[in-house]
TIBAKE-813530 format. One record per residue (C-alpha): x, y, z. Coordinates in steps of 0.1 Angstrom, whole numbers, padded with zeros to 4 digits, always signed. Layout:
XYZ/...
% end
This chain:
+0836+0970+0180/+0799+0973+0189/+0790+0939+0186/+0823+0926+0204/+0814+0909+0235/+0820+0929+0269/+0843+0910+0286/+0840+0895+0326/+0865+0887+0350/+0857+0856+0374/+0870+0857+0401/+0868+0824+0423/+0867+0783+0410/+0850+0781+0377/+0822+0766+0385/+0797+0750+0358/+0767+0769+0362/+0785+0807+0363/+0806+0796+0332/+0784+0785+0313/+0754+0810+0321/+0779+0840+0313/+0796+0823+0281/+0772+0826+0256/+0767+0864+0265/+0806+0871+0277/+0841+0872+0267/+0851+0856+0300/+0885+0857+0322/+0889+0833+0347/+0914+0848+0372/+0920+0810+0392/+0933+0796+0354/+0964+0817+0361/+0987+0811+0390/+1000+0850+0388/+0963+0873+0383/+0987+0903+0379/+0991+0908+0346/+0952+0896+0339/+0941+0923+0356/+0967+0946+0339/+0957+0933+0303/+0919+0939+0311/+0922+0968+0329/+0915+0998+0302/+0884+0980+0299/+0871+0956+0322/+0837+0970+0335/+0821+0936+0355/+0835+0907+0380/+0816+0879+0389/+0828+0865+0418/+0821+0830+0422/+0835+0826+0459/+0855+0851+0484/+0889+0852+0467/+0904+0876+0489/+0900+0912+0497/+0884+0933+0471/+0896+0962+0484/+0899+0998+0471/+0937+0991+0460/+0921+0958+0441/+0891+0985+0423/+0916+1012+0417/+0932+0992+0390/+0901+0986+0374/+0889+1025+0361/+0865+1010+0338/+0849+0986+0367/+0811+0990+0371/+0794+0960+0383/+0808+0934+0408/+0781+0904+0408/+0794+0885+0443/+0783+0851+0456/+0771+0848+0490/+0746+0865+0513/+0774+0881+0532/+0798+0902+0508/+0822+0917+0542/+0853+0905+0511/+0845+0936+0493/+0848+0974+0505/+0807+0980+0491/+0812+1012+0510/+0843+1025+0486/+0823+1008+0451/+0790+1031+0462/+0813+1061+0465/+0829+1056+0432/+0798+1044+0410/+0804+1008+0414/+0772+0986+0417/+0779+0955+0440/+0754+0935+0443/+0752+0896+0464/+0732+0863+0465/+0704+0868+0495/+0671+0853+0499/+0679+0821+0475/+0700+0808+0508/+0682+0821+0539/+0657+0787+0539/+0684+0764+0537/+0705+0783+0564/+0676+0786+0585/+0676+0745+0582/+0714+0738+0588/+0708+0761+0623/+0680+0741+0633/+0697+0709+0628/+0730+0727+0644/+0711+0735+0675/+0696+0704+0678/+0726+0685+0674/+0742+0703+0701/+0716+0703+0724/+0705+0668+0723/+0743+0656+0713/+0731+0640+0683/+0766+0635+0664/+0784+0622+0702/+0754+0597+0705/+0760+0583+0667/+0801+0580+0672/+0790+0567+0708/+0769+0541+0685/+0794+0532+0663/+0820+0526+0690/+0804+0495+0697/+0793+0516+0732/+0757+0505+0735/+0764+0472+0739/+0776+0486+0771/+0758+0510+0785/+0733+0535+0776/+0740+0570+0761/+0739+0600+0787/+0710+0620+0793/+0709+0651+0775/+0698+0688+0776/+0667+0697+0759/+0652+0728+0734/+0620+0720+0759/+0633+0746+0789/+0646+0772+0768/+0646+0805+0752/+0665+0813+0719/+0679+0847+0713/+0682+0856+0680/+0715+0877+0671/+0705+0892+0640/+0665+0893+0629/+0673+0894+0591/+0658+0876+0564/+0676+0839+0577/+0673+0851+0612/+0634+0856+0608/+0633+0823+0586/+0649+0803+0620/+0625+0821+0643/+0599+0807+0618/+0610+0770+0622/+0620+0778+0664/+0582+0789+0666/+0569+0757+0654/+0589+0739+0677/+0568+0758+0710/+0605+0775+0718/+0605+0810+0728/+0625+0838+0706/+0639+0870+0717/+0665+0891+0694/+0693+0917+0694/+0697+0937+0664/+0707+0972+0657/+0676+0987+0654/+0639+0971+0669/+0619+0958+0637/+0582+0967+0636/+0569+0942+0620/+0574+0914+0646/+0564+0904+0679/+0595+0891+0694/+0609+0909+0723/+0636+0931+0711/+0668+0938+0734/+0692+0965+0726/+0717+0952+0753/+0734+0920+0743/+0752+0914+0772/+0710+0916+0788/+0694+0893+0761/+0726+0868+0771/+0721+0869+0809/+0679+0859+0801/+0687+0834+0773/+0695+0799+0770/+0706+0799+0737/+0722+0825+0716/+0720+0819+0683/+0735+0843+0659/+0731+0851+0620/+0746+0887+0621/+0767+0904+0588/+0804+0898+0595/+0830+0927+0589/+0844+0956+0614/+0809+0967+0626/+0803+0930+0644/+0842+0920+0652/+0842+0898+0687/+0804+0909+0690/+0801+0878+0709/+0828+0884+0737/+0840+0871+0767/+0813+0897+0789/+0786+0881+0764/+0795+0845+0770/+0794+0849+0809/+0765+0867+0809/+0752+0833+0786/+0764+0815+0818/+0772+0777+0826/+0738+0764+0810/+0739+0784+0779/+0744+0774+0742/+0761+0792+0714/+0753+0780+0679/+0770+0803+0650/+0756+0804+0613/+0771+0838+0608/+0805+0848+0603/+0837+0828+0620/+0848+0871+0629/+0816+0875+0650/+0827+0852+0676/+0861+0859+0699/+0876+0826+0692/+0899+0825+0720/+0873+0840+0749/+0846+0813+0731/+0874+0785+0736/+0883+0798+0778/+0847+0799+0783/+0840+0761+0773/+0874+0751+0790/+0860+0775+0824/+0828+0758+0821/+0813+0791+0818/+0790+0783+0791/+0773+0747+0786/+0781+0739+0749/+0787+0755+0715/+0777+0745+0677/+0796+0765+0649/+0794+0763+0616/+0824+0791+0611/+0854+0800+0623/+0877+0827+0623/+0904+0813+0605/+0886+0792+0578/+0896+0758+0571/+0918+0760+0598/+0897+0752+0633/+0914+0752+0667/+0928+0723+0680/+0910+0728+0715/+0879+0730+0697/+0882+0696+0680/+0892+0680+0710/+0860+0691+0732/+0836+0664+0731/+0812+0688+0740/+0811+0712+0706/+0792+0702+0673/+0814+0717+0645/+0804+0718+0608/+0827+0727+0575/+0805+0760+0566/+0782+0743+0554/+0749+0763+0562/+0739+0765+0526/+0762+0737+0511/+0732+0723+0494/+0733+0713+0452/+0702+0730+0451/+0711+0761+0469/+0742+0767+0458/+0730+0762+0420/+0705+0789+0430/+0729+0813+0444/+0754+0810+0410/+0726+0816+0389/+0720+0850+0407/+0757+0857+0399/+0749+0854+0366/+0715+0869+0365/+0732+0901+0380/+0755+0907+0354/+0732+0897+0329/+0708+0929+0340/+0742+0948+0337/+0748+0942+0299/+0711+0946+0297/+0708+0984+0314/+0685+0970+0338/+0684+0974+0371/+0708+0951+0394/+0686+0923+0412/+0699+0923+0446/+0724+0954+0449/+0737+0954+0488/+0727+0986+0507/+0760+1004+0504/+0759+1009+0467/+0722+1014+0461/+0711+1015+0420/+0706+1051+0408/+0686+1045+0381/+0719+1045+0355/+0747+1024+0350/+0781+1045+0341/+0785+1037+0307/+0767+1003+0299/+0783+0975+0287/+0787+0988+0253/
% end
């Protein structure tokens, strides 16, 4: 019927603010009140045209979209979307669109505090503290932000938004990227393995998926060397978990702060266990006001769907056309 409402697979917790923006508009299909998704996605299939996916639920993979002929819009959370093939949904008409922007400031924050916990050894000196150590001694002299250069690994919008806050701290930034960016001064490197060997600190807030695997490898991490820092905000797949973990063990590099991992929740047991490393439960934009932010642009994305207007904040792989397929009539 015309006026029947189109309906939405979620995909992901239910979480209040995606329910109940998409209710009024939706009939909705929340995929985690099932234990078997199967025959949900079998029922909808002849006519499901839009997911919202309130957190990574797995692979969205062509297989996944292949069941789903009528699928037009996926409406993802997060900045980084490397849980769906965007590449295949382009090909095939599928719009896929993801959460940037409302995040990058609070990222950009979480780094900051990241970096400075690991350099100065901010959370050691608190449980120090609270061991009743002071009474004892004082708390070690630590390294500083004052001596060194940051190198940015990935000058995006939350990489540019951490040089922002790096500047007004008097600390020098250099960046690697794939392509030099015109429209800032920062020295650019196209080598990695040469921005490494002249930094102190490589910081890095590049994409995940197959194009950055193990970008930051064992070569990388000894060209860091024994004073060098490496503080993660990206994705847990960027780092080479095992060459991150010899190179702390080896002494080779200084320290590390990481706020991913490659096997999320599950964190190596050698990481825990060095004093040395600052570890955080991916919680760069773990804010209330953030993440409200970012499932509102879930829903605001699929709202421009049922509208005919334009997705908000499409990903570059599956860039808007000027049509939807069909519409959600």
């Amino acid at each position: 019927m015309a006026n029947e409402k189109p309906d939405v697979l979620v995909l992901g917790p239910a979480k209040p603010t995606v329910i109940d923006g998409l209710a009024p508009r939706f009939n909705l299909h929340k995929a985690a009140s099932t234990k078997d998704a199967e025959p949900l996605l079998a029922q909808l299939a002849p006519r499901l045209k839009a997911l919202a996916v309130s957190a990574p639920p797995g692979r969205i993979d062509e297989a996944f979209m292949t069941k789903l002929p009528k699928l037009e819009v996926i409406s993802s959370f997060g900045v980084g979307y490397d849980h769906v093939d965007a590449a295949w949904a382009g090909q095939h008409g599928v719009i896929v669109t993801h959460t940037p922007d409302v995040l990058n400031e609070e990222v950009a924050d979480t780094a900051m505090g990241l970096l400075l916990c690991t350099v100065r050894q901010l959370p050691q000196a608190d449980r120090f503290l609270r061991r009743g150590e002071w009474v004892k001694r004082e708390f070690h002299h630590t390294q500083t932000l004052r001596d060194r250069t940051v190198g940015i690994v990935g000058l995006g919008r939350i990489g540019k938004a951490i040089a922002r806050r790096l500047d007004a701290s008097n600390v020098p930034v250099v960046y690697h990227g794939r392509n030099k960016q015109p429209d800032v001064s920062y020295r650019y490197y196209a080598d990695l393995i040469a921005m490494a060997r002249d930094v102190d600190v490589l910081l890095v807030i590049t994409p995940g998926g197959t194009g950055t695997r193990h970008l930051i490898n064992a070569p990388v991490l000894e060209a860091l060397g024994p004073n060098g820092i490496l503080i993660n905000v990206a994705r847990g797949s960027v780092v080479d978990e095992a060459a991150l973990i010899e190179a702390l063990r080896q002494k080779k590099i200084h320290s590390a702060g990481l706020d991913v991992f490659a096997d999320e929740p599950r964190v190596p047991q050698a990481l825990i266990e060095m004093e040395q490393v600052v570890l955080l439960p991916h919680v760069g934009s773990a804010s209330l006001y953030t993440r409200r932010a970012m499932d509102q642009l879930v829903v605001d994305n699929v709202i421009a769907w049922a509208d005919g207007k334009p997705p908000l904040t499409p990903v570059p792989e599956t860039p808007w056309h000027g049509t939807w397929k069909s519409g959600a009539g």
